[in-house]
TORTOR-290451 format. One record per residue (C-alpha): residue in one letter; x, y, z. Coordinates in steps of 0.02 Angstrom, whole numbers. Example, Ala and Ser with C-alpha at 12.3 -4.5 7.8 and 13.67 -1.06 7.14 Angstrom:
BEGIN
R res      X      Y      Z
R   a    615   -225    390
R   s    684    -53    357
//
This chain:
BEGIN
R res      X      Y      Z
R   x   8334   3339   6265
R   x   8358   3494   6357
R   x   8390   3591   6214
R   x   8220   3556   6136
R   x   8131   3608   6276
R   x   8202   3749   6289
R   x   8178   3772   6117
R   x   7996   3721   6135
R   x   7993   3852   6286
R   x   8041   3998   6172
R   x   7918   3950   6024
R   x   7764   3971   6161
R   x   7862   4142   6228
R   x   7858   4211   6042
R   x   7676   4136   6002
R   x   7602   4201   6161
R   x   7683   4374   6122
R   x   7629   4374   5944
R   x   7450   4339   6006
R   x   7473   4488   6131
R   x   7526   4611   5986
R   x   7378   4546   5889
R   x   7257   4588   6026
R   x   7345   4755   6050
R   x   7329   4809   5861
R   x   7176   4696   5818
R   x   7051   4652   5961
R   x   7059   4828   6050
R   x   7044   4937   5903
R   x   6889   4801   5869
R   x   6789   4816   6041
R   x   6834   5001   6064
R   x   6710   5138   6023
R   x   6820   5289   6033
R   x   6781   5404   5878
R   x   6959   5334   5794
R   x   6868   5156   5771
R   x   6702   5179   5741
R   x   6636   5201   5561
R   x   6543   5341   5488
R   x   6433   5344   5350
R   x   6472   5526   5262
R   x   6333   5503   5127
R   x   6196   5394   5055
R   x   6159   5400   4881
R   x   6025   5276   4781
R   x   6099   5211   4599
R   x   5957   5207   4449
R   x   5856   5370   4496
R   x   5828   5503   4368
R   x   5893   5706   4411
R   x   5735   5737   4492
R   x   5776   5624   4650
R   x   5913   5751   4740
R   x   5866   5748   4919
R   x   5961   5636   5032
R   x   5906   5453   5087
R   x   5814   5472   5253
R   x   5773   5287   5289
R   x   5852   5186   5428
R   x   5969   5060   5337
R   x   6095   4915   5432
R   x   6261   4909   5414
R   x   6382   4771   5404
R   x   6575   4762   5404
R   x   6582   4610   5335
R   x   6771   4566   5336
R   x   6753   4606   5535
R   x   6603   4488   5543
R   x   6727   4352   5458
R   x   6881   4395   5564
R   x   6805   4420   5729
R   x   6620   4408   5724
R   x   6605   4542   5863
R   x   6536   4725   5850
R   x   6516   4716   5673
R   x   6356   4760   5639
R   x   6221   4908   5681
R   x   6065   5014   5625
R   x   6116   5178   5550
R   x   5956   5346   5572
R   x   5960   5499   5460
R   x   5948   5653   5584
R   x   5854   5797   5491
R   x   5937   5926   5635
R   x   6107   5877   5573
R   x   6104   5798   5412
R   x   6211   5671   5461
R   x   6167   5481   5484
R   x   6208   5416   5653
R   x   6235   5225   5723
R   x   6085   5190   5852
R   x   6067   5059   5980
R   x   6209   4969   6104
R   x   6305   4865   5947
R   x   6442   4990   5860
R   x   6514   4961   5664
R   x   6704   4986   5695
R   x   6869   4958   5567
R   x   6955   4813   5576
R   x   7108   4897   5616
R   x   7231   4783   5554
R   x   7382   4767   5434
R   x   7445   4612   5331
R   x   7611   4529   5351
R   x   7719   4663   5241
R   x   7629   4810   5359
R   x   7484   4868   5229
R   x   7347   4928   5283
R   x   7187   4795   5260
R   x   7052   4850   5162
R   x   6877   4822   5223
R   x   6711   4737   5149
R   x   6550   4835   5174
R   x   6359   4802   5155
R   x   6219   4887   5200
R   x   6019   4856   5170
R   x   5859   4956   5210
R   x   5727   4944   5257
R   x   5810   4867   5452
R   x   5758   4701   5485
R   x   5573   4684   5550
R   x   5469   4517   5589
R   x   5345   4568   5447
R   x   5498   4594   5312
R   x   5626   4453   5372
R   x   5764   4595   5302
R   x   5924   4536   5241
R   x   6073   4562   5117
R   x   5976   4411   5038
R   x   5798   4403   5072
R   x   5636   4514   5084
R   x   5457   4495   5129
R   x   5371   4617   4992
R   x   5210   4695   5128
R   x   5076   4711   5027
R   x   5009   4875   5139
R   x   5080   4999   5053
R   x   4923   5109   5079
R   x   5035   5275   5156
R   x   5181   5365   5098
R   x   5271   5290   5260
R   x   5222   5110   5214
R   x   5263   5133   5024
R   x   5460   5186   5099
R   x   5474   5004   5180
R   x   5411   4914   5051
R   x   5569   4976   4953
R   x   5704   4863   4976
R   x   5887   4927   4956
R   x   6053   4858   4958
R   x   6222   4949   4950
R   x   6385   4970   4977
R   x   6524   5086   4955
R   x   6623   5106   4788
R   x   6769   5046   4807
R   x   6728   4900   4909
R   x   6835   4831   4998
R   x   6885   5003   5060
R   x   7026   5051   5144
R   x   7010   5157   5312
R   x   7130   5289   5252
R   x   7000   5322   5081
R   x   6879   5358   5204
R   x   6915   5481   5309
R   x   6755   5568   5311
R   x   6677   5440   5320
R   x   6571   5312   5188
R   x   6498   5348   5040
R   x   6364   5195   5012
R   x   6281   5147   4852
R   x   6112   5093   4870
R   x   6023   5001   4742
R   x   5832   4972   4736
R   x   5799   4760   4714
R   x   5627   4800   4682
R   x   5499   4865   4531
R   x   5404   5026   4548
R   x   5224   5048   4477
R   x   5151   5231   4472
R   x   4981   5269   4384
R   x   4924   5450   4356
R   x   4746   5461   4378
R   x   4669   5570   4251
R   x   4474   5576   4357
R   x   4343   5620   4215
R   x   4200   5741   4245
R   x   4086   5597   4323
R   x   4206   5561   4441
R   x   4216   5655   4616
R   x   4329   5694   4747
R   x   4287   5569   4851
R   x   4229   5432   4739
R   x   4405   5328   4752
R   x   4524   5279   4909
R   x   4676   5167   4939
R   x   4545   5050   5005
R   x   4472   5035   4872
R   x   4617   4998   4748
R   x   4706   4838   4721
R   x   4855   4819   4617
R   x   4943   4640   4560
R   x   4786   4553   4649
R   x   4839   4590   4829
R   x   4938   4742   4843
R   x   4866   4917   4938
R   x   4948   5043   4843
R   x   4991   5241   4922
R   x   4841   5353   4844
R   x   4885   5532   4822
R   x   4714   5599   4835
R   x   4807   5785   4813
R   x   4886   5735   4651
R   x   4789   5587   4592
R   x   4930   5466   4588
R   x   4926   5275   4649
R   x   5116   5211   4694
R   x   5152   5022   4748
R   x   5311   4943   4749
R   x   5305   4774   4668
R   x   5413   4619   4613
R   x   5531   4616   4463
R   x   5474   4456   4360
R   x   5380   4417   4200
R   x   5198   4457   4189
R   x   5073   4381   4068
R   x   4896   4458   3984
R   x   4822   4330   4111
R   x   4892   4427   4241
R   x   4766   4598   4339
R   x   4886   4762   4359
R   x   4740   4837   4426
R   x   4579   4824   4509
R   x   4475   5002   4563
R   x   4326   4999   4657
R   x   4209   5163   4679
R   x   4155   5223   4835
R   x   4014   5322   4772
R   x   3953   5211   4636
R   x   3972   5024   4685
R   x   4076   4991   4499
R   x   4211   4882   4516
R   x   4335   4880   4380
R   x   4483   4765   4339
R   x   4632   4787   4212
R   x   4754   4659   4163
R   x   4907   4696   4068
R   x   4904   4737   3873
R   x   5037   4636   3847
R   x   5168   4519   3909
R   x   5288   4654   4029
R   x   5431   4594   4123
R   x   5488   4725   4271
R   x   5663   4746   4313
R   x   5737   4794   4487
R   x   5759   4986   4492
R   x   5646   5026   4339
R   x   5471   5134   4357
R   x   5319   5088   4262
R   x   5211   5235   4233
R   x   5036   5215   4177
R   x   4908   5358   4135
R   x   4730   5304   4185
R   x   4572   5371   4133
R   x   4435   5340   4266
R   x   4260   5374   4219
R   x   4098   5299   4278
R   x   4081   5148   4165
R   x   4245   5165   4104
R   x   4444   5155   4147
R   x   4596   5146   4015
R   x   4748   5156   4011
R   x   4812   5282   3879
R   x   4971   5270   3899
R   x   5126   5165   3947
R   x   5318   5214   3987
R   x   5477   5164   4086
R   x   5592   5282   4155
R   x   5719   5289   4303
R   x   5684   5275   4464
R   x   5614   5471   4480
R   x   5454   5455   4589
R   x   5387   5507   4394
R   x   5197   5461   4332
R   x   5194   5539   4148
R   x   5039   5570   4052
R   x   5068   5598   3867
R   x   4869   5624   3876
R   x   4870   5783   3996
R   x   5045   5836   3924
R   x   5087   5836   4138
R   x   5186   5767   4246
R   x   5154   5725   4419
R   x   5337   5739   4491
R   x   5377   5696   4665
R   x   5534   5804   4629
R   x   5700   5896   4687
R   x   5595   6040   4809
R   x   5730   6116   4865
R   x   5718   6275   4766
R   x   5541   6286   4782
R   x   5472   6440   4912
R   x   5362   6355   5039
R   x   5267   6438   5163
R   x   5392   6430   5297
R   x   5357   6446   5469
R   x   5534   6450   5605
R   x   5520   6498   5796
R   x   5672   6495   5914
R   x   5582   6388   6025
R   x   5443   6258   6024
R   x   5288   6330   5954
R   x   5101   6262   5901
R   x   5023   6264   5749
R   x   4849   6242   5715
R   x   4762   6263   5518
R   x   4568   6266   5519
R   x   4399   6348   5475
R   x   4329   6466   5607
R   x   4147   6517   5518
R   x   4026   6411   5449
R   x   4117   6226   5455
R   x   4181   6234   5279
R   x   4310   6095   5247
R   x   4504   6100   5198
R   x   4562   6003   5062
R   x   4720   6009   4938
R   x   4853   6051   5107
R   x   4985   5967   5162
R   x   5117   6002   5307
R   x   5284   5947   5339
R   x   5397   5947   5500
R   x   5587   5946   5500
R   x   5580   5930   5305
R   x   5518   5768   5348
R   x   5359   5684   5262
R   x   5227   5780   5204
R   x   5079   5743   5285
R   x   4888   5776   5235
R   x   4766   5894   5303
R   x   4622   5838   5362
R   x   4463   5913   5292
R   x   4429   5967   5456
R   x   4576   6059   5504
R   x   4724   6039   5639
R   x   4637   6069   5793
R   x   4761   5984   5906
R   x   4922   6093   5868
R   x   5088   6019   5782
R   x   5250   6069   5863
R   x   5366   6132   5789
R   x   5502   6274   5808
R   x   5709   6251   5919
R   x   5754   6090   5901
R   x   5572   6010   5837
R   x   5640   6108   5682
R   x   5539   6223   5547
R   x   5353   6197   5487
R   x   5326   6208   5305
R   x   5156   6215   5226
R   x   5094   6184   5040
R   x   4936   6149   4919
R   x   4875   6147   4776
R   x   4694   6228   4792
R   x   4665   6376   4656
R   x   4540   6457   4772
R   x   4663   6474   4891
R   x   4620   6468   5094
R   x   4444   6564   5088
R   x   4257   6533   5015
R   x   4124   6628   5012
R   x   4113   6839   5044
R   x   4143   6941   5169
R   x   4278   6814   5261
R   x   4143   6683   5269
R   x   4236   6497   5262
R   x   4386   6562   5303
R   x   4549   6442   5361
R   x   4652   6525   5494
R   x   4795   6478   5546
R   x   4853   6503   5716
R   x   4999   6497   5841
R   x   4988   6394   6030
R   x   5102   6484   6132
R   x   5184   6657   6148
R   x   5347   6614   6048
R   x   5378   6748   5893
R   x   5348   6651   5716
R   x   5440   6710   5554
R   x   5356   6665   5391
R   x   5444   6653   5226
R   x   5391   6569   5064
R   x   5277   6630   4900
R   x   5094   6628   4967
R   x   5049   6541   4791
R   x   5144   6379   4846
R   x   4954   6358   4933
R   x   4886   6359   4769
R   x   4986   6238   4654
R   x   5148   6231   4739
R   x   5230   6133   4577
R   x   5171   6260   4478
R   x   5152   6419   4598
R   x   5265   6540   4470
R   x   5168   6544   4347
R   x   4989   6495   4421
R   x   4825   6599   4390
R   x   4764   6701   4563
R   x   4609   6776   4517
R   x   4518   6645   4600
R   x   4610   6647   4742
R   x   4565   6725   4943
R   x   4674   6687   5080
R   x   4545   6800   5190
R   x   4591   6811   5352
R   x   4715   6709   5339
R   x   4843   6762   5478
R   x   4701   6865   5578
R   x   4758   6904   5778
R   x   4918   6810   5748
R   x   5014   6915   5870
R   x   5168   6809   5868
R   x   5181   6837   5696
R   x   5341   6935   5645
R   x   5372   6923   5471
R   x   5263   6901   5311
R   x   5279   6791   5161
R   x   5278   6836   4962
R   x   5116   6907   4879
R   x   5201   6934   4696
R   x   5008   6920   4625
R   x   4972   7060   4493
R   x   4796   7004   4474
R   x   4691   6987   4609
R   x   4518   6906   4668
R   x   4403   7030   4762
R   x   4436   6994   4944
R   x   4587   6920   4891
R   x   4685   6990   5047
R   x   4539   7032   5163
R   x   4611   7049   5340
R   x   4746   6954   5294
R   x   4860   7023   5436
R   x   4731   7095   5544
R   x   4793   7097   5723
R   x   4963   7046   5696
R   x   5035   7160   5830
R   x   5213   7096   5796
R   x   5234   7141   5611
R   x   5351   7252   5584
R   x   5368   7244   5372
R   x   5239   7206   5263
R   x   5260   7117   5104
R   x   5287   7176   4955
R   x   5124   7241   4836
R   x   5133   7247   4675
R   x   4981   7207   4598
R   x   4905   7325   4487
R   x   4743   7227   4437
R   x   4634   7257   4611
R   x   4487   7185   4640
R   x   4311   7248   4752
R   x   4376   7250   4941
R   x   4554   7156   4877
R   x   4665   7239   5025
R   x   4517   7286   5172
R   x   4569   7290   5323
R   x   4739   7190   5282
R   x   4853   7292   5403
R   x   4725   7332   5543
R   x   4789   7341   5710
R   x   4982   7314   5657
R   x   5026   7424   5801
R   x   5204   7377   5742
R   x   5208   7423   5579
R   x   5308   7567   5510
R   x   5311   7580   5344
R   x   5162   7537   5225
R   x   5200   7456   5060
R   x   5210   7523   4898
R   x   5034   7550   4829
R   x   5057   7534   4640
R   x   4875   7534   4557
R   x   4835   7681   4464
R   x   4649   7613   4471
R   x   4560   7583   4623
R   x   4401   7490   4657
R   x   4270   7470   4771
R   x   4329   7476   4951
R   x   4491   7412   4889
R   x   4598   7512   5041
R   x   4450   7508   5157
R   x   4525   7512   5319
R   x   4694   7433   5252
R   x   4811   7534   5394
R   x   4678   7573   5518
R   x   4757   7580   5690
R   x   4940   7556   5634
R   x   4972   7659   5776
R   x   5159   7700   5730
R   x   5151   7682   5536
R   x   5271   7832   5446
R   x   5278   7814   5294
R   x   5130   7778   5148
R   x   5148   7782   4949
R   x   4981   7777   4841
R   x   5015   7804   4672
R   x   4816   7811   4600
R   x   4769   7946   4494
R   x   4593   7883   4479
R   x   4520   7859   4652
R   x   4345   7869   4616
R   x   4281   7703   4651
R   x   4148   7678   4798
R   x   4228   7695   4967
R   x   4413   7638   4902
R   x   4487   7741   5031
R   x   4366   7760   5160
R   x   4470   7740   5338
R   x   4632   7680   5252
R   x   4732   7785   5386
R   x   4607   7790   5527
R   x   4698   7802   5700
R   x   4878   7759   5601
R   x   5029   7869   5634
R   x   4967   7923   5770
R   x   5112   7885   5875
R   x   5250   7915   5752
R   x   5339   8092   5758
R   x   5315   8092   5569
R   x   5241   8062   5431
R   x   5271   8067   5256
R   x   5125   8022   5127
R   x   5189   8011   4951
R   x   5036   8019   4811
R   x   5053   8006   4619
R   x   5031   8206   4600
R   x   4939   8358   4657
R   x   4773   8328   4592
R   x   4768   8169   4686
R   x   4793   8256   4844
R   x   4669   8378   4832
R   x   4542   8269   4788
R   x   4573   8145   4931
R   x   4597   8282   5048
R   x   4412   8349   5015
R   x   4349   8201   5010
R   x   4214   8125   5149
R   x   4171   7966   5177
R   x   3983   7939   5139
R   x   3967   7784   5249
R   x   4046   7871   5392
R   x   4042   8036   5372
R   x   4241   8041   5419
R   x   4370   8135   5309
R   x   4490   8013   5181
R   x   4644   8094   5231
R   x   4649   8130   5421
R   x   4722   8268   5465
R   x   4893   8206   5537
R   x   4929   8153   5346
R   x   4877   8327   5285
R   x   5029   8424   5234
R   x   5118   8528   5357
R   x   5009   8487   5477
R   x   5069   8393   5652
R   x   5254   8329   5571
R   x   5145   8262   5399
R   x   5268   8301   5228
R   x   5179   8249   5058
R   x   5275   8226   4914
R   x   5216   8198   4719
R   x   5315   8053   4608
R   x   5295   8157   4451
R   x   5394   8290   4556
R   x   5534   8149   4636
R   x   5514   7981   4532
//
């Protein structure tokens, strides 16, 4: 009898012990959220997309560890944020995803089960590994992203902690149908005529309308649809027609497909002209328009850039006449890109240090300015006195998809950066072709600019470059001046008052036009110990040299550019090419 007790005695001793080495090994490495225990999520990528869908995921998705949940149903769980300062997705709130740190009898290392779903859990989507409440307000680019319901998980899964040791790689999938039409607008059709208000897809569905692009996106269920069934219903604003399409035939929609649609929009008329299916690429094709509408990879694309060391303002609007803005879009952070308003940004965006860089783009072949002599110009403007580097291809403004190869004769971007002192650095003008005004007072009273861009084009234009440099009072060395034809008051006043420019080459041999050169080096150099003036040849020099202005009765070439005069050296290309 006393034996068994004892013996009973020593069972408890080794269960109690084996309980304590399980909480050692199991429970501690559970609760604790030292950086040894707590999972990472290394990358995020989405399954079914097409080539053109590179960038990273950037919604907020929930994470499970679901063989903790079953073990210990504690700390198992949490909401994961992309951070655009670091790349890196991050864990938010109190509640931590950690390893179940454990190993089986024979001392392996357990694997464990992972699952993840985005959009997070709201009362209007009931989110869930299983379920979803499809919103049917998918009217904005932001509301379109949590209509999109993802699972995923990592590959393998279960995974073992020592596979992972940068972290997870999850797998999402899309459980959901995509629907993207391409509106093709005929010429009855204006601008304004059509809204998201005014569309309707699957009977009750806002969809996101691209105004910029003409696109209409909704995300939509994956199930069998009849002839009986409406795919679309357009009302316009200007007109009071109401139109309704159902589908041409009987279409089923599978999870993670798109459905691209061309539509023809007219005033008594819409069609569809064409049907296809594709991956998930944020894709609308048009076999009609031979185009493609491609919310694609961007990353090698040259946006107008803007990137301060510190938090700046930036403000984007008309200054004469109340002329509107339309085809511009901004973006913070690489974050969304957000619209314009016709009226401008008035109230200034941050941006710059940690708020990150501000990128702008459009797609407006006119470019920034209407109207002659600087009249409706947009100006863009900084808030505080923080220096502002600009980078990027100035034609991204005028069809950024297409901005290499994109026609700029019709294009102004007059006054575009005028009395932006905090400016520092200029972006890419690689036009060859040029509207007249095209870079009127582009730069004017940018007292910080200390390179201009490059200029090559050789096409000018009636007052293309006036007054483009004035007042640089930083600016040392003029760009290279390739036309060999000039035209009216091309150069008018292009360097006047760039107090400490050095250094001009202006390679015309015919410089006849009206006033091309007329104050082009007014007040500039004079603060620089020297200056050297490099022309095409002789003949050019003594012509400009002798030459008056008629308008104001002032010499073309001052006389602190004259050779040999006050630390001035000409030089001829034909002589030194």
């Amino acid at each position: 009898m006393l034996y068994m007790k004892k013996k009973k005695i020593f069972a408890l001793m080794a269960a109690a012990l084996s309980l304590a080495a399980c909480s050692t090994n199991d429970v501690a490495d559970i609760t604790h959220d030292d950086a040894d225990n707590v999972v990472n999520v290394a990358s995020v990528t989405r399954s079914g997309e097409g080539a053109s869908t590179t960038s990273p995921m950037t919604a907020p998705f929930h994470l499970i560890n679901i063989t903790q949940a079953t073990k210990r149903n504690v700390n198992f769980e949490a909401d994961f944020t992309y951070d655009n300062n670091t790349n890196q997705y991050a864990q938010t709130g109190d509640s931590k995803v950690v390893w179940y740190n454990v190993k089986d009898a024979d001392g392996n290392e357990i694997p464990n089960e992972f699952k993840a779903f985005s959009p997070i859990k709201t009362d209007k989507n009931n989110a869930s590994l299983e379920t979803f409440n499809l919103p049917t307000d998918q009217s904005s680019a932001t509301l379109l992203q949590s209509a999109d319901w993802m699972t995923g998980k990592p590959d393998p899964n279960p995974i073992k902690k020592s596979a992972a040791p940068s972290g997870l790689a999850l797998n999402f999938s899309h459980n959901y149908s995509k629907l993207c039409f391409n509106v093709v607008p005929q010429e009855d059709i204006t601008e304004s005529a059509l809204s998201s208000a005014d569309i309707n897809v699957l009977g009750s569905i806002k969809p996101y309308y691209n105004s910029t692009f003409k696109t209409i996106e909704a995300i939509v269920e994956p199930k069998d649809y009849t002839t009986n069934d409406e795919i679309i219903q357009i009302s316009l604003s200007n007109g009071g027609e109401s139109y309704a399409l159902n589908f041409l035939q009987a279409t089923t929609f599978e999870a993670g497909k798109q459905y691209n649609y061309s539509l023809k929009l007219g005033h008594n008329a819409i069609t569809i002209s064409s049907v296809s299916v594709s991956d998930w690429e944020d894709k609308i094709v048009s076999s009609d328009e031979d185009e493609a509408w491609i919310r694609f990879d961007d990353s090698n694309i040259e946006y107008i850039t803007f990137t301060a060391d510190s938090e700046q303002g930036f403000k984007f609007y008309d200054t004469l006449y109340g002329s509107t803005l339309s085809g511009f879009e901004y973006s913070v952070n690489n974050g969304e890109w957000i619209t314009i308003p016709s009226e401008g940004i008035t109230e200034a965006i941050p941006f710059g240090g940690e708020k990150g860089t501000l990128r702008l783009r459009g797609k407006n072949l006119n470019g920034t300015a209407t109207g002659e002599n600087g009249s409706n110009a947009k100006i863009i403007s900084f808030t505080n006195n923080v220096p502002v580097s600009c980078t990027g291809d100035i034609r991204t403004l005028l069809d950024y998809k297409n901005y290499t190869t994109v026609s700029t004769t019709n294009a102004r971007f007059t006054s575009l950066f005028n009395n932006c002192a905090q400016l520092t650095s200029a972006p890419k003008l690689p036009a060859t072709d040029l509207h007249e005004e095209g870079y009127l007072g582009m730069f004017a009273g940018c007292t910080s600019l200390t390179t201009a861009p490059e200029l090559p084009a050789t096409n000018l234009r009636s007052k293309c470059y006036q007054a483009m440099f004035q007042g640089c009072t930083s600016l040392t060395t003029a760009p290279k001046l390739k036309a060999t034809t000039l035209q009216s008051q091309c150069y008018f006043r292009m360097f006047y008052g760039c107090t400490i420019l050095n250094s001009v080459t202006m390679l015309a041999t015919d410089v006849s036009a009206f006033e091309c050169l007329t104050n082009w080096l007014y007040d500039a150099g004079t603060g620089a110990q020297s200056r050297t003036l490099k022309l095409k040849n002789e003949t050019v020099y003594n012509t400009i040299k002798e030459t008056t202005s008629s308008l104001y009765r002032t010499p073309i070439l001052p006389d602190l550019w004259k050779s040999g005069t006050n630390g001035a050296t000409v030089i001829y290309e034909d002589n030194n090419p």
